[in-house]
Each structure stands twice: as C-alpha cells, then as structure tokens.
C-alpha positions in Angstrom: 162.3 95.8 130.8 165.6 97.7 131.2 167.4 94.5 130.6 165.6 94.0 127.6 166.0 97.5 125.7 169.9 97.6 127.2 170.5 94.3 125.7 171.2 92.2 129.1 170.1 88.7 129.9 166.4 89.7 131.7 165.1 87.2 134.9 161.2 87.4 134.2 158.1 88.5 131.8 157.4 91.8 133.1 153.7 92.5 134.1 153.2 96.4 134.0 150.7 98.7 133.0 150.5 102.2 131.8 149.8 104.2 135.3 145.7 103.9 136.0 144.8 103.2 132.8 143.2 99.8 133.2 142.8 100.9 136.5 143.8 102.1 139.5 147.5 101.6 140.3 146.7 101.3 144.0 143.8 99.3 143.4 145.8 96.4 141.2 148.7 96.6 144.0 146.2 95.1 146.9 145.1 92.2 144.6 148.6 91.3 143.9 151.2 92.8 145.9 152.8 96.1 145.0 156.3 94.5 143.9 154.1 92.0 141.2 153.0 95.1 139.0 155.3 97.9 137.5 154.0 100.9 136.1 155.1 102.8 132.8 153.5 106.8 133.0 153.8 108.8 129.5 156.3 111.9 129.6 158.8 113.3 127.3 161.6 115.9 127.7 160.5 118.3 124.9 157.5 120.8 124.3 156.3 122.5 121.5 155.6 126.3 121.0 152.9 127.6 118.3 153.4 131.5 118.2 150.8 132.0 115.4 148.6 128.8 115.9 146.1 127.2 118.4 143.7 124.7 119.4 140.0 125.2 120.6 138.1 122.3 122.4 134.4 122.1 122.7 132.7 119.2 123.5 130.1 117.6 121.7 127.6 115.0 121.3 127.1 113.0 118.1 124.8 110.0 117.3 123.8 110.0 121.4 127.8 109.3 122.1 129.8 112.4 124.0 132.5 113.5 122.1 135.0 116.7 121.4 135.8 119.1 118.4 139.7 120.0 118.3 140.1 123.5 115.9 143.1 124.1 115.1 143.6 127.9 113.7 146.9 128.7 111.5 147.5 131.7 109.1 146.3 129.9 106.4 143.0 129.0 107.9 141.1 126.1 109.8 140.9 122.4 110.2 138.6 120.7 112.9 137.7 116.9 113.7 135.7 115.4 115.9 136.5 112.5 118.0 134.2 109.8 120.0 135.0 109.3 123.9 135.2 105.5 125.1 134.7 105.6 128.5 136.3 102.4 130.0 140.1 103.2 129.3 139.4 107.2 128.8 140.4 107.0 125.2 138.8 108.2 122.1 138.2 107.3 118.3 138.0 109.8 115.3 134.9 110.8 113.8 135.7 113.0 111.4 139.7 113.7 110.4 141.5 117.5 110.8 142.2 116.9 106.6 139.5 116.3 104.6 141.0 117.0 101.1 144.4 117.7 99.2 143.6 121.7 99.8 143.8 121.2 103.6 147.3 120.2 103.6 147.8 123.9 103.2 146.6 125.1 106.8 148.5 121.5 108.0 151.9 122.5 106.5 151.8 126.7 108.6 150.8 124.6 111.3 154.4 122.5 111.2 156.2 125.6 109.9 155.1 127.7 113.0 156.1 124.6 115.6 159.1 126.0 117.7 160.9 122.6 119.5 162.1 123.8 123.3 163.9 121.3 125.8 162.0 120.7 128.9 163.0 118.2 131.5 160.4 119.2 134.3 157.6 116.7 133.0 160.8 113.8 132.8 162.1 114.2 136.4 158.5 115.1 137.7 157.3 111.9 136.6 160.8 109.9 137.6 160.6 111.5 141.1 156.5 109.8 141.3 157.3 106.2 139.5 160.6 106.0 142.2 161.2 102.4 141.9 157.4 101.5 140.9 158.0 102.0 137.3 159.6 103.7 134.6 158.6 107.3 132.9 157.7 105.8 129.6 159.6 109.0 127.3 158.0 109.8 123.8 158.8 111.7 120.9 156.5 112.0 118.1 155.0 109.3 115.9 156.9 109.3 112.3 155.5 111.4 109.6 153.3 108.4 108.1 152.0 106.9 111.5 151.5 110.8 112.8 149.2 111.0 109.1 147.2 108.5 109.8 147.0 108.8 112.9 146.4 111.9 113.8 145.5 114.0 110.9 144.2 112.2 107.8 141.6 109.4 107.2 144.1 105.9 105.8 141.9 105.4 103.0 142.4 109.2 102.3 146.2 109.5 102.8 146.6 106.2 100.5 145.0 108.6 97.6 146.9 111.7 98.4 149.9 109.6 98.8 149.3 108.1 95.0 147.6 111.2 93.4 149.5 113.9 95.0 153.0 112.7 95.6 154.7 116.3 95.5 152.2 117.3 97.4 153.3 115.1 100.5 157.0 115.1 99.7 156.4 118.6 101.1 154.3 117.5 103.6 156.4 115.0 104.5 159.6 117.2 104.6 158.1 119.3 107.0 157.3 116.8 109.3 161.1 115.3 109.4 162.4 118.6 110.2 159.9 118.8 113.4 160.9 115.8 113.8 164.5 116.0 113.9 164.9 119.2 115.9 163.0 117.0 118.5 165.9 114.3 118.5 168.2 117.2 119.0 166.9 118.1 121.9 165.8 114.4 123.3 169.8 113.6 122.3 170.8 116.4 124.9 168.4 115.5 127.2 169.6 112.1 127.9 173.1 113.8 128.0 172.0 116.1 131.1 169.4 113.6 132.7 169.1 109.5 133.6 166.6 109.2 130.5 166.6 105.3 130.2 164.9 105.0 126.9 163.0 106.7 124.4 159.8 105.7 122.7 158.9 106.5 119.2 155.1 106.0 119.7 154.1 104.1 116.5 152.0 101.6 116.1 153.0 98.5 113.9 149.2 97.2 113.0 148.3 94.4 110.4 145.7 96.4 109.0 148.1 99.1 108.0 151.0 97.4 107.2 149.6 93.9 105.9 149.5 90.7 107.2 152.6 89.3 106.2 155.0 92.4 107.3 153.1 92.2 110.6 
C-alpha cells in the first residue's frame, strides 16, 4: 500500500482491514497467518478545541432500535440528531440530521467559528508504536466542506435545496469550513515535517448516489 500512494512498482493486492472492525485482529491472524492480513487503525495528528461549544450524548431508543442523540450547544443556540446503532460493524445511520432548515445554519456557523485547530502527535505515534510492522496508522483530516455536509450535518436532499435556494447562504457556510479546514493542513503539513507520517487521508467518500453514475 506504501508502494502504491509513493508511486513505486507494488509486489501484491494488499489484504487489510481497519483494526477489529470486521473482527477481531487476533482472531483473523489464526485463520490465515499473521503476515497474510495488514491492519490500517484511524488516527490523525490534530485536535480540535471548542471554548464556547459542546456535545451532550444520551442514548436512545427509537422504533425498538437503540440509538444516540448528539446536542451540540453554541452561543447561538442548539442542534441535535439522532442516529441508529448497527451492531455488526459498531457503526451507525442518521435518523434525524443536526440541520433541519436554512435558520440552523446559524448555530452551525458559531460552532466553526469557535473551533481552535491544535497539533497533537500523541494519538499518531501511539497508534504507530501498536500497528509496529502489522499495519499502518491510517491519518485523517476532515471530510471537505460538501462531503462533511452531507455527511455529517445536513440531510442530501436538504443541502441540494439550500445549495440552490440559499447560495449566499452556504458561500458563508462554506467559507467557514475551508478555513477549519486549512488551518488543519497547516498543522498536518508540520506534522509530517516533525514525524514519519506516511500518508494522509482525506476521509471522503466518492458514492454513485451522490455523485452520479457516470462520474463514479
């Protein structure tokens, strides 16, 4: 996989996982040999600070299915949405989006404004020190304003009407988002300077559905 994203001739498909995700790393190794499986294991080298915001969790149950509410609390007021646990692979589905209407964007936007970018290796090298020559820390920065929207934040079929009806609206939106965005670079960019980063993944997704057929 190294070969691949450092642009030298590779000798074999890579089989890897993301660490115990499909299921235990440990558990895969004794079917098929330890030196048959590599592992990737999420980390990044930056964290962000919220001096004025926050998240609450709760769980919850909806339609017999276990679930959790994320608040998120700004200046400017609240947004909340509820996501659906799938219990195989650990992950979960949204419910209900944090931005419901054009007015929410509001408490969205002193959320971004109030997001201080610090540089912190200690996840990085923890997780280099644990993969050792099992794997490779897998080192994210955030998804790019769109895929973050729809992703994370806004219902598509929502964003594709605020994108068309509100389009100053998200140029602001949007603006604020870049600049998170970029002071993160900054500080990956130094990062990889000080450490043995030896990539970094921007997280998005490239899906048909989203994008169309033919792009895809």
């Amino acid at each position: 996989m190294l070969a691949v994203v450092q642009g030298r001739e590779h000798d074999r498909v890579p089989f890897v996982q993301y660490s115990n995700l499909a299921a235990p790393d440990d558990e895969i190794w004794r079917l098929i040999g330890r030196e048959n499986m590599g592992l990737l294991c999420w980390t990044q080298v930056h964290r962000f600070e919220t001096p004025r915001c926050r998240f609450e969790t709760e769980e919850i149950v909806r339609d017999g299915k276990k679930g959790l509410r994320r608040t998120l609390d700004t200046p400017e007021g609240r947004l909340s949405e509820e996501r659906l646990l799938e219990p195989t692979f650990g992950t979960s589905a949204a419910a209900t989006h944090f931005v419901k209407t054009p007015d929410d964007y509001k408490v969205l936007m002193a959320y971004f404004r109030d997001i201080v970018v610090h540089k912190d290796l200690d996840p990085f090298l923890e997780t280099a020190r644990a993969m050792g020559d099992d794997g490779l820390p897998h080192t994210a920065v955030p998804r790019t304003p769109f895929q973050q929207l729809w992703v994370e934040w806004v219902d598509i079929k929502d964003l594709a009407v605020h994108l068309f009806e509100y389009a100053e609206l998200m140029e602001e939106v949007i603006a604020l988002m870049v600049d998170v965005q970029r002071r993160v670079f900054e500080v990956v960019c130094d990062a990889v300077e000080e450490t043995r980063v030896p990539y970094v993944e921007v997280i998005d997704n490239i899906t048909e559905p989203i994008i169309g057929a033919s792009y895809f």
